[in-house]
C-alpha positions in Angstrom: -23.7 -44.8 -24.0 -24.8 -48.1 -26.1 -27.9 -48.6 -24.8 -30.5 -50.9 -26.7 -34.1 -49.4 -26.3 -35.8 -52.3 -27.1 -37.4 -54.5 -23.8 -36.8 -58.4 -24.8 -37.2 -59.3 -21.5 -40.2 -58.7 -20.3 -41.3 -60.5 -17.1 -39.0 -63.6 -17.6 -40.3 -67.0 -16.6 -42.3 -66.2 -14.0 -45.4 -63.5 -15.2 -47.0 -61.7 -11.4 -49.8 -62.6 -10.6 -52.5 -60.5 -11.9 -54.8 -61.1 -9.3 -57.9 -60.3 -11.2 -61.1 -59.7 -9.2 -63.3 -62.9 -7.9 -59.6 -65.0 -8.2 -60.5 -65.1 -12.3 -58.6 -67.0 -14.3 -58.4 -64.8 -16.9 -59.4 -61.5 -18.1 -61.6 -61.2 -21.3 -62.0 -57.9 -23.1 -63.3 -57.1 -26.7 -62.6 -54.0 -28.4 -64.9 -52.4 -30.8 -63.1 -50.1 -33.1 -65.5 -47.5 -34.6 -63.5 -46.0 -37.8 -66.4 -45.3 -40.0 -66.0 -41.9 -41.0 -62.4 -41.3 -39.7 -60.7 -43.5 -42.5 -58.6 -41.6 -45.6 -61.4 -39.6 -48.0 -60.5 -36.7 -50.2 -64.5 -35.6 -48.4 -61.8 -35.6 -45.0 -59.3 -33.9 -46.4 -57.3 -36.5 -46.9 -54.8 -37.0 -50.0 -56.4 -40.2 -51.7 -58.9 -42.6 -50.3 -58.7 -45.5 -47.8 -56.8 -48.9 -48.5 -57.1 -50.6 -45.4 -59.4 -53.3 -43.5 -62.2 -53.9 -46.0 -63.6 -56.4 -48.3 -61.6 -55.3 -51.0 -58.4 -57.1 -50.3 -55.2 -55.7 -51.6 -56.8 -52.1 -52.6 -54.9 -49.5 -53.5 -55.2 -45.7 -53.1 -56.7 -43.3 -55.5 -55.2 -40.3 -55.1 -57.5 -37.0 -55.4 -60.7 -39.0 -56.0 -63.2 -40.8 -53.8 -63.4 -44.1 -54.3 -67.2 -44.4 -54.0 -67.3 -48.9 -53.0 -64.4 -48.2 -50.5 -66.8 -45.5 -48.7 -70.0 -48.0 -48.6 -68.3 -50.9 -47.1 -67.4 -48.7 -44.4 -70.9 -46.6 -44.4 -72.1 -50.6 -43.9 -70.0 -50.8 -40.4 -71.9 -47.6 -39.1 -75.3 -48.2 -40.4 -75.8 -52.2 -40.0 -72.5 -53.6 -38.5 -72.6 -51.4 -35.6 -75.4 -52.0 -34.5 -75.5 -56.1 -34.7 -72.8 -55.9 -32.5 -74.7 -53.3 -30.3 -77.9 -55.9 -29.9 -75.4 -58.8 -29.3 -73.2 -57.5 -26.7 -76.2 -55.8 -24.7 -78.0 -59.1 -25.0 -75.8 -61.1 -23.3 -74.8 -58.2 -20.8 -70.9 -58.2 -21.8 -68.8 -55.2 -21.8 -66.6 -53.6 -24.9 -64.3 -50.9 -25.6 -64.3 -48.7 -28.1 -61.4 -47.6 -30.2 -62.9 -44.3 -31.1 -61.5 -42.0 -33.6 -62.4 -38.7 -32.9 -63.8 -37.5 -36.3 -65.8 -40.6 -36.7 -67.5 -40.4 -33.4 -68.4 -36.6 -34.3 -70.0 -37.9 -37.7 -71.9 -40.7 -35.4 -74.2 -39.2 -32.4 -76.5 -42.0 -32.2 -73.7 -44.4 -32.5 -72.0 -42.6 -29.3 -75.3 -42.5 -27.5 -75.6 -45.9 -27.5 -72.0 -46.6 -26.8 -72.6 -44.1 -23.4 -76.1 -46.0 -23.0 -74.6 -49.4 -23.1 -71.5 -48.0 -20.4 -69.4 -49.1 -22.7 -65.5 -47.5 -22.7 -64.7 -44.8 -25.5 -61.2 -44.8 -26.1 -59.5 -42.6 -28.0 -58.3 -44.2 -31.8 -56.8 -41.1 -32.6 -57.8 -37.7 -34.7 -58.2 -40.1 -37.8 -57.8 -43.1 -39.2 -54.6 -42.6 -41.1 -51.1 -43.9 -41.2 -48.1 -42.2 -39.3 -45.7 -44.0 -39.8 -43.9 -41.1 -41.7 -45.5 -37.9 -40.0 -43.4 -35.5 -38.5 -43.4 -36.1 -34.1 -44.5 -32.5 -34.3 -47.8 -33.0 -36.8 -48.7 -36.3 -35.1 -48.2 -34.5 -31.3 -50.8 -32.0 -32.7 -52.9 -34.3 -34.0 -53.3 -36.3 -30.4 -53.8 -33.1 -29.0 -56.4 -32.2 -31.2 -58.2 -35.9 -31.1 -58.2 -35.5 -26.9 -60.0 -32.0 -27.2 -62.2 -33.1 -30.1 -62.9 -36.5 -28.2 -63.7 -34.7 -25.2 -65.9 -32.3 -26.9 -67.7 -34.8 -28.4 -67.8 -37.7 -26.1 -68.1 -34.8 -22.4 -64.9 -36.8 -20.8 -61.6 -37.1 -21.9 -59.9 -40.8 -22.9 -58.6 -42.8 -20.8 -57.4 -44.9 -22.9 -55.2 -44.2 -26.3 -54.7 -46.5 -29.3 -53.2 -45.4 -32.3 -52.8 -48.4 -34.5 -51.0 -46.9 -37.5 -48.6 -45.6 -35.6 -44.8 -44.0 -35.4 -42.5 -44.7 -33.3 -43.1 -41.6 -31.5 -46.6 -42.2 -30.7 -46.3 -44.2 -27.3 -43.6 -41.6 -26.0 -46.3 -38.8 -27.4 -49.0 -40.4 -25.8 -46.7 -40.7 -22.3 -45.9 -37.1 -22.6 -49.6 -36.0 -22.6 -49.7 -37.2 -18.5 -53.6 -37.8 -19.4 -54.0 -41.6 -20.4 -54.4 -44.4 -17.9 -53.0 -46.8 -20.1 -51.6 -47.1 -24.2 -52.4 -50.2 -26.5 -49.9 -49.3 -28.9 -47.8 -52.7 -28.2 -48.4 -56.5 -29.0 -45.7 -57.6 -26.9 -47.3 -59.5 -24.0 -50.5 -61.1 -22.4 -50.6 -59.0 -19.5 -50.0 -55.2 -18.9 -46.5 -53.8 -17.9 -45.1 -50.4 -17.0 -42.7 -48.4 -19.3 -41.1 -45.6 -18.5 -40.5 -42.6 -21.0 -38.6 -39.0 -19.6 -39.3 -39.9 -16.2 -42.8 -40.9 -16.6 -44.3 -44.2 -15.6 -47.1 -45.3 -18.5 -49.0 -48.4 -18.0 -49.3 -50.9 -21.5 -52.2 -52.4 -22.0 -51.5 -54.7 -24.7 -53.6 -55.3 -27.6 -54.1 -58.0 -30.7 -53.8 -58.2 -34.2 -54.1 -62.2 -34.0 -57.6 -62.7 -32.1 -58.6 -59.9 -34.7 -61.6 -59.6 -37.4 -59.1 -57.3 -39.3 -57.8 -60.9 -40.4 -60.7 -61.3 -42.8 -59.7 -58.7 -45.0 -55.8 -59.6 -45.0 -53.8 -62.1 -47.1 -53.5 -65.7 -45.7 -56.2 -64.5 -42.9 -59.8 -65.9 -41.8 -61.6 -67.2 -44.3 -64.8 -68.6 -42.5 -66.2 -67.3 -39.5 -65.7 -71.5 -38.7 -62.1 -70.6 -38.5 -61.9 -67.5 -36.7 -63.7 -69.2 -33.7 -61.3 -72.0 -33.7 -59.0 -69.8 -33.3 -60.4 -67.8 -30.4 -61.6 -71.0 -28.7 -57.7 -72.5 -29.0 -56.7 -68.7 -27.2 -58.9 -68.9 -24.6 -58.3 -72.8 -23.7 -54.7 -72.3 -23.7 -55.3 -69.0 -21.4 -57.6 -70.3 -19.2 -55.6 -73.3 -18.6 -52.7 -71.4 -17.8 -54.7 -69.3 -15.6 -55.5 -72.5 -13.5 -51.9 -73.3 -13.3 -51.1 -69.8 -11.8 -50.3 -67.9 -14.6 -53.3 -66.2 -14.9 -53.4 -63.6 -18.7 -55.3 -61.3 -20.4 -57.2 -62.2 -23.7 -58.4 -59.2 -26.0 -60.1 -59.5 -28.6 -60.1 -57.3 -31.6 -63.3 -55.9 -34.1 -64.2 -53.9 -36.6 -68.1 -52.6 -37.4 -67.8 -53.4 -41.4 -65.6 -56.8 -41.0 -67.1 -59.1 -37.9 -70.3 -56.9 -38.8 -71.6 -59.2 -41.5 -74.1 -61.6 -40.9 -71.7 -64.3 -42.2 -69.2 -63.6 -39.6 -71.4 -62.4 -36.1 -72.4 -65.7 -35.4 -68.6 -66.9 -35.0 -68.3 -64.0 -32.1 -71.9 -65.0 -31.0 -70.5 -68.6 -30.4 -67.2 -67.6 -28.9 -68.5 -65.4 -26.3 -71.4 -68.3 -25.4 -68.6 -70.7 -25.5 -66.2 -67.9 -23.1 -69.5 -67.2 -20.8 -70.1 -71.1 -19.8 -67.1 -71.1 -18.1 -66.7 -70.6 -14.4 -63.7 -68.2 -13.8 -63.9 -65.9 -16.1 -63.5 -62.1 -16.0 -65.1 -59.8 -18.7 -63.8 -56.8 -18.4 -63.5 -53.3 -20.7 -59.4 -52.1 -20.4 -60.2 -49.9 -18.8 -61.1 -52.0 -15.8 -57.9 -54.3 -16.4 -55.9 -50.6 -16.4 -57.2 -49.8 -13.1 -57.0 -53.2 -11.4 -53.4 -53.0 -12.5 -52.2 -49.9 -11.4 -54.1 -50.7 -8.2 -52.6 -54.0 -7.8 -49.3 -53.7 -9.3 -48.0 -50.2 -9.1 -44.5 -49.7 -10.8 -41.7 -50.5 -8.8 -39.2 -47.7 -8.7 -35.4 -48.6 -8.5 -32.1 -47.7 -10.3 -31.4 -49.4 -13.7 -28.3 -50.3 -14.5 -29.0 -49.2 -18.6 -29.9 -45.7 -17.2 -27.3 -45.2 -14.9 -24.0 -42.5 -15.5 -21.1 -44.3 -15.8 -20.2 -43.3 -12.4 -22.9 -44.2 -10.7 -23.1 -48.1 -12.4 -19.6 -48.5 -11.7 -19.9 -47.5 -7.7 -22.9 -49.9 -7.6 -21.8 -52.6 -9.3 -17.8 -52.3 -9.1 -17.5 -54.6 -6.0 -19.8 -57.4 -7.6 -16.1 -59.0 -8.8 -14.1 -58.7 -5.7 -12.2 -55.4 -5.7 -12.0 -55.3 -9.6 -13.9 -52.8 -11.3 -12.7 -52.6 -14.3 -15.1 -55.6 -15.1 -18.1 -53.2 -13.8 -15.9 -50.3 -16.5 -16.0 -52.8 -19.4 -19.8 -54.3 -18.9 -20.5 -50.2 -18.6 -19.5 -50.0 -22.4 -21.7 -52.6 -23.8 -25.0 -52.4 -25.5 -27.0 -52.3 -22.3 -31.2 -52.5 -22.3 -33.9 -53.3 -20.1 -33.0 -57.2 -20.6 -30.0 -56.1 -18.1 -32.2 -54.3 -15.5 -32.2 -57.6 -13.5 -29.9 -60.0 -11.7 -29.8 -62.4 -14.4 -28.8 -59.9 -17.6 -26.5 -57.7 -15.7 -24.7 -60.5 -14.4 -24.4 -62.0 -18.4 -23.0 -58.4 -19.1 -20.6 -58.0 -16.5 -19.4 -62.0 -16.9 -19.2 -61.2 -20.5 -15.8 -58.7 -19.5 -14.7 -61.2 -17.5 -14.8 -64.2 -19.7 -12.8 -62.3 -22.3 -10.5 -61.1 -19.8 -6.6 -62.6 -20.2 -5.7 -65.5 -17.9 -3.8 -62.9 -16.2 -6.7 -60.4 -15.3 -8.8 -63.0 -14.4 -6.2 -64.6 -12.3 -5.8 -60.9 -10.6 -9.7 -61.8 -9.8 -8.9 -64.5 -8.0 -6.1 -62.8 -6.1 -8.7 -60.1 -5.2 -10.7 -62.6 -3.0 -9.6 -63.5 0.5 -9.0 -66.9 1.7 -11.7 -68.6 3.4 -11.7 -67.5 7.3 -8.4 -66.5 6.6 -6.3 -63.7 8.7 -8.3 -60.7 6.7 -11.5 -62.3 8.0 -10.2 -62.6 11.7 -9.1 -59.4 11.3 -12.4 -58.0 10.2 -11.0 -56.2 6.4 -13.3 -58.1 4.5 -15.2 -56.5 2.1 -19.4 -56.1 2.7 -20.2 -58.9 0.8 -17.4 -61.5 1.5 -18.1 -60.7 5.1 -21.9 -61.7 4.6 -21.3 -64.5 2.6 -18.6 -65.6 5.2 -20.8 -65.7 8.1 -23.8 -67.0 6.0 -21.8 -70.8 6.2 -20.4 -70.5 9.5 -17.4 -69.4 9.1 -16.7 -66.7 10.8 -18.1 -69.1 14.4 -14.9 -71.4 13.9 -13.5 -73.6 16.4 -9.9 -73.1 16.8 -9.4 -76.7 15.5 -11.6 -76.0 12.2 -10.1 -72.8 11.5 -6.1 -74.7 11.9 -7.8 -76.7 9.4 -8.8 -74.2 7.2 -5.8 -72.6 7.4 -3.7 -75.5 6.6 -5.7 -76.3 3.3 -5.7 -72.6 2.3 -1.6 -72.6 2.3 -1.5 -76.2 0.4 -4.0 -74.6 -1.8 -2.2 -71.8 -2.7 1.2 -73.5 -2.8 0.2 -75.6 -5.9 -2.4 -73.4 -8.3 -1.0 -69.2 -7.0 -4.2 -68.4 -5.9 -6.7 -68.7 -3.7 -10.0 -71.0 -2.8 -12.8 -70.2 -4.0 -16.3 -71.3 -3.7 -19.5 -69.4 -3.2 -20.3 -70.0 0.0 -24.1 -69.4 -0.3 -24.2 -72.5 -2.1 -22.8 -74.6 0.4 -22.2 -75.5 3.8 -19.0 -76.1 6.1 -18.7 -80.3 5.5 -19.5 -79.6 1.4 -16.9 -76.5 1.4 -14.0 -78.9 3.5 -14.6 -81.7 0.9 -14.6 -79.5 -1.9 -11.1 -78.2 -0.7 -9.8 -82.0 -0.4 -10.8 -82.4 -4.0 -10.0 -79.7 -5.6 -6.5 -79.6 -4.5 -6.2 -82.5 -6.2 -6.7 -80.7 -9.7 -4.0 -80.0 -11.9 -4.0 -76.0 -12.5 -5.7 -75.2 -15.6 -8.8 -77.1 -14.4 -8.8 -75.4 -11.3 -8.6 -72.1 -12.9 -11.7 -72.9 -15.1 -13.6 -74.0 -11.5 -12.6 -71.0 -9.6 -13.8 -68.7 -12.3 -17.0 -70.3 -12.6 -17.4 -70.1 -8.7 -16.3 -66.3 -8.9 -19.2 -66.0 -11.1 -21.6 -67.4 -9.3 -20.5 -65.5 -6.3 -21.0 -62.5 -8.7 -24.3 -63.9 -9.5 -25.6 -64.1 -6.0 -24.2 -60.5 -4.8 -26.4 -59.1 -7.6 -29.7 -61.1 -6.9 -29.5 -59.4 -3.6 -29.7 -56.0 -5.1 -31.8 -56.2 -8.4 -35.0 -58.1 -9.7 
């Protein structure tokens, strides 16, 4: 099977509802991330020292040795950035999340305690804060499982919620396969949480940020000013919140870092966006884990067959009827590189039109042949297929008086007579006056047009069949 993993379809033009509590018009939710103490250092374990999210931009590694300004800028996270953002978000009574990794939040008991204190969530960040991007599935697997049983340990509950950040592409299937997490952050890929499915499991994705994110003042072409990184959040939320009064309500999250939005240079820029965030009526502030449950409670995943995930017997006796009584077209869509994008109405039917497009004149005309003639004998006779039969008696047309249906008899035969095939015209669309002056016209075209008019009109038919059946 060619089947194309990736989801690039997401929830199309129309995002659900999200319903958020108090009719919100959007969700707020900062996370803290609490890495000092977890990152690479030789004092860890670890091969070389950390490179990553600090003041030095552009460090480098240095293998076997601690790199002793590397370790105070994050020793300044735990012992003065922590907790400015401790006093600030207790202060004004707003909730947070924390990205805990496991072996920091075992060097940090008074950090936790105030985390528990303030009900903040502890999530898990992993075992440590390292990169595994080439780990074996096996050595990252254990070292999840050894982060849940540490962060339990430490913490006395287990995570809820699991965010690796340097991650694999194992790591969201790994964190499926566990059965323990409520929801995964490892994804950018939308404003509001979705379901994914991995080995028969159902994992809800919360997604997270790395653009309304502090790590952007210690990266290339990032925040220079805390002036600018409250532009930017303000611009988020405005264009958030107005969608949110439109009916297209979203989730904004908001990522931070102890020894980055820490400083006193940069606090008063999150000071000002959360003022700015607060005087606004409407507005949910809410840890992910709360989004997480309101979501599963209000939008539970919807089971039904997808087409990428079906045998090729099984996609072919579901689909094969789509194009009147011709399922090689159902064979040949089978055989291309399928994904969730073709899980719905929309993207199967682009599949399955795709065969039929670059089908001969000859096979498509055999299409054509396939369907029976309006209210014609097959109809009267009741051998109609399912869906021809619904679609028949959806215009009228199988309540004919006898003097309509000599009428529609006679145009069927001059039909015929002149293009070799028959009339076709998704009914659905139409009604009995627009389908007898669409016969008196189209008559009137010369054949090849009239090919290219009943092909598009066998698509749409197609088109319809399979909105009745998929989202």
């Amino acid at each position: 099977m060619n089947r194309y993993a990736r989801d690039m379809r997401g929830y199309g033009a129309q995002c659900p509802d999200p319903k958020w509590p108090n009719g919100a018009k959007i969700a707020v939710q900062f996370v803290i991330n609490y890495e000092e103490g977890g990152e690479n250092c030789v004092l860890h374990g670890d091969a070389a020292s950390e490179a990553f999210l600090s003041e030095i931009v552009g460090a480098a590694q240095w293998p076997n040795q601690r790199h002793w300004n590397m370790e105070s800028i994050y020793e300044y996270g735990a012992r003065a950035g922590f907790w400015r953002l401790h006093r600030l978000f207790t202060s004004m009574d707003i909730p947070a999340t924390v990205y805990g990794v496991a072996s920091a939040l075992a060097r940090s008991p008074e950090h936790l305690h105030a985390m528990q204190q303030a009900n903040w969530e502890i999530a898990s960040h992993g075992l440590k804060w390292v990169e595994y991007k080439d780990a074996s599935k096996e050595d990252e697997r254990a070292d999840m499982l050894e982060a849940i049983r540490l962060h339990t340990e430490v913490t006395g509950a287990a995570p809820r919620g699991w965010y690796t950040g340097r991650c694999s592409d194992n790591t969201v299937d790994l964190a499926t396969e566990t059965g323990v997490f409520d929801y995964v952050s490892d994804i950018y890929s939308d404003d509001l949480p979705y379901w994914r499915r991995h080995d028969g499991r159902d994992q809800l994705m919360v997604p997270y940020t790395l653009d309304c994110n502090d790590m952007r003042f210690a990266t290339p072409q990032g925040f220079n000013s805390g002036d600018q990184f409250f532009a930017y959040l303000k611009d988020t939320f405005d264009a958030l919140y107005a969608e949110g009064g439109e009916g297209q309500a979203k989730m904004m999250s908001i990522g931070l870092h102890c020894r980055l939005i820490g400083r006193p240079g940069r606090v008063m820029a999150l000071k000002r966006f959360m003022e700015y965030a607060a005087g606004h009526e409407d507005v949910w502030f809410a840890r992910r884990l709360d989004i997480a449950t309101h979501w599963a409670q209000t939008h539970p995943p919807v089971d039904f067959d997808r087409p990428s995930e079906m045998s090729r017997g099984a996609f072919v006796q579901a689909y094969g009827s789509i194009f009147e009584h011709s399922p090689w077209i159902a064979e040949g869509a089978f055989d291309l590189e399928l994904g969730p994008a073709h899980d719905s109405a929309i993207g199967l039917h682009n599949a399955l039109a795709r065969i039929f497009r670059s089908a001969s004149d000859t096979q498509r005309v055999g299409v054509l042949l396939a369907h029976p003639d309006l209210a014609g004998k097959l109809a009267s006779a009741g051998r109609l297929t399912a869906e021809s039969t619904s679609e028949q008696a959806g215009a009228g047309l199988d309540m004919l008086t006898d003097e309509e249906r000599d009428t529609f008899t006679a145009l069927n035969t001059q039909y015929v007579e002149k293009h070799g095939f028959p009339f076709i015209i998704a009914v659905r669309d139409n009604t009995k006056p627009s389908i007898l002056a669409a016969f008196a016209q189209r008559i009137q075209n010369d054949t090849t047009t009239e090919l290219a008019t009943a092909c598009k009109q066998v698509e749409r038919i197609a088109q319809l069949r399979l909105m009745d059946i998929l989202p």
